[in-house]
N, C-alpha and C positions, 0 to 999 in steps of 0.2 A: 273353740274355733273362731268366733267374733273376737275374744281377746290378740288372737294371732292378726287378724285381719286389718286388729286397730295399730296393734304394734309396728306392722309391715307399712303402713300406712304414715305413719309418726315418723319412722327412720328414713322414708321417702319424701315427706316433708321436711325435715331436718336437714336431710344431703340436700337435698336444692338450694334450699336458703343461705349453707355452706359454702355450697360450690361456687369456687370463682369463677366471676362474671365475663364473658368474651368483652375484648374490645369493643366499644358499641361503633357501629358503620353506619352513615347515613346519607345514602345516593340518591343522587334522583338522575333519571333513565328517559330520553326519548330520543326517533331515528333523528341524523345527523342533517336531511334533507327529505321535504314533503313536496310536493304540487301544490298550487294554489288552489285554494276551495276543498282539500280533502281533507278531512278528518285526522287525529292521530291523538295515541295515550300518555300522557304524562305523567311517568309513575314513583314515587316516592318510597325506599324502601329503608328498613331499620330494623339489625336483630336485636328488639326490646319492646321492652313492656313501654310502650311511651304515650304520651298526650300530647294536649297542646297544640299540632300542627298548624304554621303557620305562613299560610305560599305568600310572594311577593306580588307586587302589582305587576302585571302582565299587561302591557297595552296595545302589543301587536299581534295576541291571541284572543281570541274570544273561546271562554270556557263554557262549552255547552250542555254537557255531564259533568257528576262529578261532586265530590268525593266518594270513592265508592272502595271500603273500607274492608281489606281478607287479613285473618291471621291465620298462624300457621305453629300450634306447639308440640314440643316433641319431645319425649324424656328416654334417656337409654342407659340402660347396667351393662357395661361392659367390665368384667373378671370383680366382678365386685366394687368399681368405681361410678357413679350413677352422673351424668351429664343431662343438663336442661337444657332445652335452647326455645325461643320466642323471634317470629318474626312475623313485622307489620309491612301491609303495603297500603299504601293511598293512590287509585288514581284516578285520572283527569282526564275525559275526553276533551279536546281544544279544536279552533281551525286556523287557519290563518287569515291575516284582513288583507294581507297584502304581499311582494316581491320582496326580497330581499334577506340579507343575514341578520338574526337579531339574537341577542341574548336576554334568557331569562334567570334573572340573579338568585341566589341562594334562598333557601324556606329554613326556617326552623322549627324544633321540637327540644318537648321537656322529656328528661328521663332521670327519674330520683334527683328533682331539682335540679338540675344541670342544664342545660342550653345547650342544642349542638345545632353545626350548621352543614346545610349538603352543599354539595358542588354545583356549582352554576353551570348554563348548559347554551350550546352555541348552535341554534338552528338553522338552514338556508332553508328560504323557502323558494322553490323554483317556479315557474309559469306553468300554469295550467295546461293538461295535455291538448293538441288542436285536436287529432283525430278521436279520441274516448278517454271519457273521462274516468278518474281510477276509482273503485267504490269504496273501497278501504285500503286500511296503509300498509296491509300486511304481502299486498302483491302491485305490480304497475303492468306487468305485462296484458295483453290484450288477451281477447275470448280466447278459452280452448281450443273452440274448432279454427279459429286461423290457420289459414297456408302459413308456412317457414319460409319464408324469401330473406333476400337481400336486405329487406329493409326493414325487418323487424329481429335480427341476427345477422350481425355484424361484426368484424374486428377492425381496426384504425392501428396506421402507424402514426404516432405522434411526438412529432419533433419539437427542440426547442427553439434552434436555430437553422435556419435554411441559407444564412449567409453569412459565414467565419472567415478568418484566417486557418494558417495553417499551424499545427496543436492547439487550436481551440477547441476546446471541449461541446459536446453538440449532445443535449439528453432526448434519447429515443424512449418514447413509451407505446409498447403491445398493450391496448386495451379492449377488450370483449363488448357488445353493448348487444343485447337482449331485450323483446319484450314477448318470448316467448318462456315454455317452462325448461331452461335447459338445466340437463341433467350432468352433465360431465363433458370433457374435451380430451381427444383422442389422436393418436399421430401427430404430435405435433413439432417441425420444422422451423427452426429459426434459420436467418440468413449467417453466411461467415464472418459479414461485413472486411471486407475485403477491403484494400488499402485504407483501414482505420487500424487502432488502436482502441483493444475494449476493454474497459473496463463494467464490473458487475453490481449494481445493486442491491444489495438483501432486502426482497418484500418476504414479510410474515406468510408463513408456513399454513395458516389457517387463512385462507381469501375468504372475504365478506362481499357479499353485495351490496354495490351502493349507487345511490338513486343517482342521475346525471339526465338535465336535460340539452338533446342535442336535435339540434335543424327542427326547434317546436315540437321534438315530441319527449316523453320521459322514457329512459331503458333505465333498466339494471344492468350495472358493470363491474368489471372484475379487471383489473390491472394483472396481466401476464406475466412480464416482463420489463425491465428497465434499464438499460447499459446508460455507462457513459464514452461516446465514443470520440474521437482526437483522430483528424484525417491528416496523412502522415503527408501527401501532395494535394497542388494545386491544382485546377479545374472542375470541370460536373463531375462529381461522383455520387454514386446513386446506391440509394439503400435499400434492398430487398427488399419484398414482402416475405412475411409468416403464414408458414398453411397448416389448419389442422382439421381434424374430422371432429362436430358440432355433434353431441348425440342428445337428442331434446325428446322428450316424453309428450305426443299429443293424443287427443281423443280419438277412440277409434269408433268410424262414426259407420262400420258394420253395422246392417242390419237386425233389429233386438232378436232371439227366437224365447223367452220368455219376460216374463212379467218382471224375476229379479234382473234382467237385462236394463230393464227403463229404470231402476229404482235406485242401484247400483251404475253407476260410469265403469267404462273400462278405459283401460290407456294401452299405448304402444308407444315402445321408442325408437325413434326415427335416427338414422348418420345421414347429415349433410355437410359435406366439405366448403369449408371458407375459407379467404385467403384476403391477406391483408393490402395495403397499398403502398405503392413504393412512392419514395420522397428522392427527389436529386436536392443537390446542397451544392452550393458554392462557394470553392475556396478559394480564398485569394491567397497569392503568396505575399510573406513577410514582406517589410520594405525593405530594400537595398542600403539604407543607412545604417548595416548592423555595427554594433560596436564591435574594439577588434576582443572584448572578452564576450563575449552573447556565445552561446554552444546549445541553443536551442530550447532556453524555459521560457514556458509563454503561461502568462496569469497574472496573479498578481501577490506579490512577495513581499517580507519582510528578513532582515540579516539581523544577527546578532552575532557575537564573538566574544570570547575570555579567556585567560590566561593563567594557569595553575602557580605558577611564579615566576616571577623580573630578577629578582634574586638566586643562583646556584654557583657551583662548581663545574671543572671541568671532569667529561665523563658524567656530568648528571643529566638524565632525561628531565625535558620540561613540555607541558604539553597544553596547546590552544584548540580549545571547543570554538567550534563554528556552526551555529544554530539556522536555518532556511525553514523557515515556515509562511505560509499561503494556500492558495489556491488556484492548482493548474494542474499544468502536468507535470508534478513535483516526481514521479517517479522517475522521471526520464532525466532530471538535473545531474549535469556530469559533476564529478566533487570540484570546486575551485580550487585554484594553485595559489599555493602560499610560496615567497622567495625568500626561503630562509639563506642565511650566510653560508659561505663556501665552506667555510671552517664546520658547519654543522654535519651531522649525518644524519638523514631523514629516513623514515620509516614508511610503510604503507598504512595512507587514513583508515582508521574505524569509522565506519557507518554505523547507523542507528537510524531506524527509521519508524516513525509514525504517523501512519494514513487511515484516509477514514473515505468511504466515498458515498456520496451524496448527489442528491438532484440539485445539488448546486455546484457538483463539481467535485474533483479530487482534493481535500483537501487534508493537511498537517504538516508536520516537524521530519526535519531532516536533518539531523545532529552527528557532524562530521569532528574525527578525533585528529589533530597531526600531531605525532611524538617524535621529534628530533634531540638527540646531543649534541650539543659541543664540547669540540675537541682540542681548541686552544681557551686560554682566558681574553678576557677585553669586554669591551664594549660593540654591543651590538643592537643594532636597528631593524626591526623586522616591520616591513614596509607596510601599508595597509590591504585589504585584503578588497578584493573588489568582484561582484557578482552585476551580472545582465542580465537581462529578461528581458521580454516586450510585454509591454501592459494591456491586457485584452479591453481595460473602460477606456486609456486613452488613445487609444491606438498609436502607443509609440512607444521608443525603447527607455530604459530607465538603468541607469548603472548605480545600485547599491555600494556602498563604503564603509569597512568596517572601521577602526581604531587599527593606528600603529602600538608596537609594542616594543618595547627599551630592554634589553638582558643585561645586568650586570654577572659577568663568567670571571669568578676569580679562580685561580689556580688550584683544582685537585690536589689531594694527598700522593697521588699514582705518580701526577708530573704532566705535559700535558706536550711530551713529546713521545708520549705512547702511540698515542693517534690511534691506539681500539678500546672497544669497551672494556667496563670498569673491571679489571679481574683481581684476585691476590695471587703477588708475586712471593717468591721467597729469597731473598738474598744471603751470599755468604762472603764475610771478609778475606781477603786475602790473608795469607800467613806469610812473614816476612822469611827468608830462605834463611838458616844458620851455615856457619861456613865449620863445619865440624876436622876435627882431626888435624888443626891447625901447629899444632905445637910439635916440638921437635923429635924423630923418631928415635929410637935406639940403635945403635951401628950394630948393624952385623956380623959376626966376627967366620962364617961360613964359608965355604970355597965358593968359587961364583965362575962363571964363564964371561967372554965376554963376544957380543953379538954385531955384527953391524945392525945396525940402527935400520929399522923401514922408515920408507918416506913417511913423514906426520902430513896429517888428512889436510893441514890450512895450505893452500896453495894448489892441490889439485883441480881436477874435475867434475870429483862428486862433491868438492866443497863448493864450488859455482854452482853446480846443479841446486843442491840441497837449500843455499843463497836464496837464489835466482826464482825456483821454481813457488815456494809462499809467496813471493811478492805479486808474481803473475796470479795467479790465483785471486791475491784480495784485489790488485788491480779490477780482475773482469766480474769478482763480485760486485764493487764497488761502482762500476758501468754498467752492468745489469740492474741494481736497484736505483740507480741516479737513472737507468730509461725508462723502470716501472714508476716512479715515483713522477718523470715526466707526463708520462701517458695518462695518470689517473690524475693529476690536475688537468687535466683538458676532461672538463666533465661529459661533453659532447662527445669526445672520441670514445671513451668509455663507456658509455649510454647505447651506443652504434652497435660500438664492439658486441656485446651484452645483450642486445636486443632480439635475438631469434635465440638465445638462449635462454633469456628470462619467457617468450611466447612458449616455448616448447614445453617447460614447468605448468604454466598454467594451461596447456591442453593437454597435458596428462593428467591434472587435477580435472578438466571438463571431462575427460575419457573415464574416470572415475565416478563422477554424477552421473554420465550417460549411462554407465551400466546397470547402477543403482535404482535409474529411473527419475531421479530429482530435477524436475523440470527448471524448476526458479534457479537453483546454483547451477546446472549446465547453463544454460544463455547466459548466466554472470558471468560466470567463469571466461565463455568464450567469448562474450562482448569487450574483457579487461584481456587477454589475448590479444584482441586485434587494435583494440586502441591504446593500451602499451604498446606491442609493437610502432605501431605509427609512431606515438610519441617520441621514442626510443630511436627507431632507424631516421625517420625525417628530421628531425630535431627538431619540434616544432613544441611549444609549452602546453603544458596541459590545458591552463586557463584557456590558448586559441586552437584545442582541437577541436575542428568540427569538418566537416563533410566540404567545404565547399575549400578549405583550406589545404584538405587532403590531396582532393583531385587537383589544384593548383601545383602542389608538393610535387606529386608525382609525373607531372608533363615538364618539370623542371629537367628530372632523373631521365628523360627523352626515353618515356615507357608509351608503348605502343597505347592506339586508343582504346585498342578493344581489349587488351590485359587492363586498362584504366577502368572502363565500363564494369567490363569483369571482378573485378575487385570491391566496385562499389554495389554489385549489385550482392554479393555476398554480404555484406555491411548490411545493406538494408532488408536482406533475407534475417541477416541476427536480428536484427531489430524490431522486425515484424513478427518473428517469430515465436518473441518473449513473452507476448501479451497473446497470443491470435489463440483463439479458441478453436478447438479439434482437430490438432496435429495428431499427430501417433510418433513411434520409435523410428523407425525410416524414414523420416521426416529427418529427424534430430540426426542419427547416419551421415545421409545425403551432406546435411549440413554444416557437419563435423568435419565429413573425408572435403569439403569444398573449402571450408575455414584451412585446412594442413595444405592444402593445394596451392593455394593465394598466396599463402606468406613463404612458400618454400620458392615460387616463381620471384615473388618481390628480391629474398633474399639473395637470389643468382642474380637478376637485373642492377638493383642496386649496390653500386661498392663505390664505397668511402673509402 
């Protein structure tokens, strides 16, 4: 039996010393912010067997405890694989001498000769509570028996900016502030934010408490919420408060009716409704200097552009990346217009987009594709490419310029009076006609009759006809395609022509996401609908669509004011609607049957 016990023992010895060793980790751990004058533990942690420990000089703490020295080992046979593990902590009670953010640099330790070093650690130390001071660091909130008021449980709407323009970005923060023991939040409303554009945040899933001192006293907080919000007009507009039901655990300071009454606390939890406070914000409108390419990006941007090859054929695709990245409202950037040559056939840009959003703002890459052919050979110039914004640091517009681009188009295999894309033909030579049975026949030697002759066909009627009537024909082919070939060089009239036919494609493609349910490609969908169309029937270039161009457009067309109004408030219903948080499906309906509405009145009003 002892023989077994040593054995068991030896093979358990053995595996350990075996088993590979965990990465060794070496933190060190204390809260991100304290009060001044109170206590708190600074604690060292390492899974291993280690020595040595050595903290750095500390000169805006005073170490008042300390080193106070736990381990912690553990051995486990799992299916017959046997794992060790070892873990030290050191700490350090500390206070602070004084205000302010300080850092305390790295400690080290030995482990099997080796050095390692922990992470440095970034403390604020806050001002000392006026009303009570906190006794330890592991709570800030005031006595149990406290009343719950206003002022010791609290939410704050917290803006960034109270005075923009208009698409500047404005960040709102819901934060909680407590120095009671609250237990959870309940019913809670946010505002629609109505005439903004919102965008959303991601705060971590698991909300921490953290220390904040506000109007001299300290709360624990908890961050809500956080949009970034872009107010679409000018004037006071004013941002909701947030309501929720507060549900906080206090003393229940009933009567004891025994002895474990006094000895034992008891608690009860209390619902108290808060509500947050609203902020007005002033927008000013953009300046009246807009350039004539600006379509409404406000931030602050950088362009880039390239070109897959200067070199091809005709019938070969070539295709220019146009790169937009900053920070704004990059989502809202209409694509820029490129003036490719007549001779080209252009295609519709590929997007790509990458965004990130941030309490600094919306920001990333906006990688637009234009793939065009040409259709003759030569030389060709594709002009440079130009982007507007207004710059939210300087308060002023700015017109980006990318690089022009040179094509050398030399003449396809096809020919390049094809004039469509690349296809394989099959051709067959002619066969030259033989003239058979030429040679001289054999007389006949038979009885024969003889007939009067019928009129021969050269000289009649059905010989004019038979003449006459091919000629007519390639004639009025030859006038029909001499006035289609007319028509489609006039790239306007064509575009015109086209244009409530090319809108009605893409709201049947919208009518297809609407049923689907796909929020993001319906409003694409029916946003490029309506501003194709415009582009299309007004003839106005892409690079100068915008809103203030449109409504100019259409009082040209002597459209009444209130189909003008109407029109544009459809436009700005799409637009608000892409981004606006808690629509539903009759929302999207409404604004579909209004979207077919508009463009079907434009289209009877307007003729070209």
């Amino acid at each position: 039996m002892i023989m077994k016990k040593i054995l068991f023992f030896s093979l358990l010895l053995f595996a350990t010393a075996v088993t590979k060793a965990e990465d060794v980790s070496f933190t060190a751990s204390a809260p991100e912010a304290v009060p001044n004058g109170q206590t708190f533990q600074l604690v060292y942690s390492i899974n291993a067997t280690a020595k040595e420990l050595r903290i750095p000089e500390i000169f805006d703490f005073e170490i008042v405890a300390g080193p106070f020295q736990s381990k912690n080992s553990s051995t486990q046979i799992i299916n017959g694989s046997i794992t060790h593990s070892t873990s030290l902590r050191f700490t350090y009670t500390l206070i602070p001498k004084k205000e302010g953010t300080f850092t305390i640099p790295a400690a080290t330790i030995m482990v099997d000769k080796q050095k390692y070093s922990s992470n440095t650690l970034t403390i604020k130390v806050l001002p000392a509570d006026e009303e009570v001071a906190p006794s330890n660091n592991s709570s800030n909130t005031a006595p149990k028996t406290q009343a719950v008021t206003n002022d010791n449980l609290f939410i704050r709407t917290i803006v960034s900016h109270k005075n923009v323009y208009e698409q500047e970005y404005i960040l709102v923060t819901y934060k909680i502030y407590t120095r009671v023991d609250l237990v959870n939040i309940d019913k809670v409303k946010f505002p629609d934010f109505k005439d903004f554009l919102m965008q959303e945040i991601d705060l971590p899933k698991d909300k921490q408490f953290a220390l904040e001192n506000y109007n001299g006293k300290n709360y624990n907080t908890i961050t809500l919420r956080q949009v970034l919000l872009y107010p679409q007009r000018s004037g006071t507009l004013e941002i909701e408060k947030m309501t929720c039901d507060a549900i906080v655990r206090v003393r229940n300071n009933r009567p004891s009716r025994s002895i474990f009454d006094d000895f034992f606390d008891t608690y009860q939890e209390i619902v108290k409704p808060i509500a947050s406070n609203t902020e007005k914000i002033e927008v000013k409108a953009l300046p009246s200097d807009k350039p004539a390419g600006f379509s409404g990006a406000t931030g602050t941007f950088t362009l880039s552009s390239s070109i897959n090859k200067t070199e091809l054929t005709t019938n070969e695709s070539v295709t220019i990346k146009l790169k937009i990245s900053g920070n704004g409202n990059i989502k809202l950037i209409k694509n820029p217009e490129i003036k490719f040559p007549a001779d080209f056939e252009v295609y519709d840009p590929k997007v790509e987009n990458n965004f990130t959003n941030t309490t600094a703002g919306v920001s990333g890459t906006k990688t637009i594709e234009y793939l065009a052919i040409p259709r003759h050979s030569g030389t060709f110039t594709i002009p440079p490419i130009e982007f507007s914004y207004f710059d939210t640091k300087s308060k002023t517009y700015k017109t980006l310029q990318s690089e022009s681009f040179t094509l050398n188009v030399a003449k396809g295999a096809v020919g390049e009076e094809d004039g469509n894309a690349p296809m394989v033909n099959n051709f067959t030579n002619k066969e030259s006609v033989k003239m058979l049975g030429s040679d001289i026949r054999h007389i006949s030697m038979n009885d024969f009759q003889l007939h009067k002759p019928t009129p021969f066909f050269f000289g009649t009627w059905g010989f004019a006809f038979a003449y006459i009537f091919p000629l007519v024909i390639v004639m009025l082919v030859f006038w029909f395609f001499r006035k289609q070939a007319k028509e489609n060089a006039d790239i306007i009239k064509v575009r015109n022509r086209k244009a409530n036919k090319i809108a009605q494609k893409r709201l049947r493609t919208a009518e297809k996401y609407l049923k689907e349910q796909k929020k993001e490609e319906f409003y694409s969908e029916l946003l490029k609908a309506i501003w194709g169309y415009l582009c299309d029937k007004l003839s106005i270039p892409q690079a100068q669509l915008n809103k203030d161009n449109v409504e100019t457009e259409l009082r040209k067309h002597n459209l009444e004011e209130d189909s003008i109004q109407d029109f544009m408030q459809v436009l700005n219903n799409c637009e608000f609607a892409q981004y606006a948080p808690g629509e539903n499906i009759e929302a999207r309906d409404h604004l579909y049957a209004d979207t077919i509405r508009i463009i079907t009145l434009l289209e009877e009003r307007i003729k070209k």
